[in-house]
C-alpha positions in Angstrom: -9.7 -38.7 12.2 -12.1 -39.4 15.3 -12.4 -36.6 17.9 -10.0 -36.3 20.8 -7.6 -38.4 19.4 -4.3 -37.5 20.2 -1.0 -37.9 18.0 2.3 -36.3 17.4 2.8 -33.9 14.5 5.9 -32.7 13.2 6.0 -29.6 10.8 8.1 -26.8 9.6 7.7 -23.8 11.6 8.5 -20.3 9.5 7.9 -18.2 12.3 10.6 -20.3 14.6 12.7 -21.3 11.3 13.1 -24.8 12.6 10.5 -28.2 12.8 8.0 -28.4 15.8 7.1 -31.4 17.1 4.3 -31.0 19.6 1.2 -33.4 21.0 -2.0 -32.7 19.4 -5.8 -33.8 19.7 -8.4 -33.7 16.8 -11.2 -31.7 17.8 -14.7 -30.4 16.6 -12.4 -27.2 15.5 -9.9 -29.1 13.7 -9.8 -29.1 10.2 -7.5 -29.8 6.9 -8.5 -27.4 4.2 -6.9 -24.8 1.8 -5.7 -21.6 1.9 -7.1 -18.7 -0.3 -3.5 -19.1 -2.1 -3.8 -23.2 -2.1 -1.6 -23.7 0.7 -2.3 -27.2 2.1 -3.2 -26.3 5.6 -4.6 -28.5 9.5 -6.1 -26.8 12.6 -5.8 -28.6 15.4 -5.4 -28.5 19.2 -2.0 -28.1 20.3 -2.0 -30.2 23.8 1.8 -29.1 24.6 0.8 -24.9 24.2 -2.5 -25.5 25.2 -4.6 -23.7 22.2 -4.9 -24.1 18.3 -2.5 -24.3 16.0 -2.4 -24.4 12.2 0.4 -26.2 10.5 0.8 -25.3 6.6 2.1 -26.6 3.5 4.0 -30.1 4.7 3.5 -32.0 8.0 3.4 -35.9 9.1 1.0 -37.0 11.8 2.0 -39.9 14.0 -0.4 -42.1 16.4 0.5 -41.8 20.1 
């Protein structure tokens, strides 16, 4: 992905037990890795709540 480009992602919130959808930008500090359990996981700047986010396990990314 190229830096500050900006799409919707949708994903599975735990915490609110429903799914997020929210406006997000690829930064420098965003990142897809895995967890130390092998959890799927992607950092990335959450343009709605102003601040980073990290969505785990399942999500779908969507150009704006």
């Amino acid at each position: 992905m190229e830096i500050n480009k900006v799409f919707k992602i949708i994903y599975w919130a735990k915490k609110h037990k429903k799914h997020i959808i929210r406006l997000g930008k690829w930064t420098s500090q965003s990142r897809k890795f895995k967890s130390n359990d092998g959890v799927p996981c992607f950092t990335y700047y959450d343009l709605d709540a102003k601040g980073y986010r990290t969505a785990t396990t399942t999500w779908k990314i969507y150009p704006v």
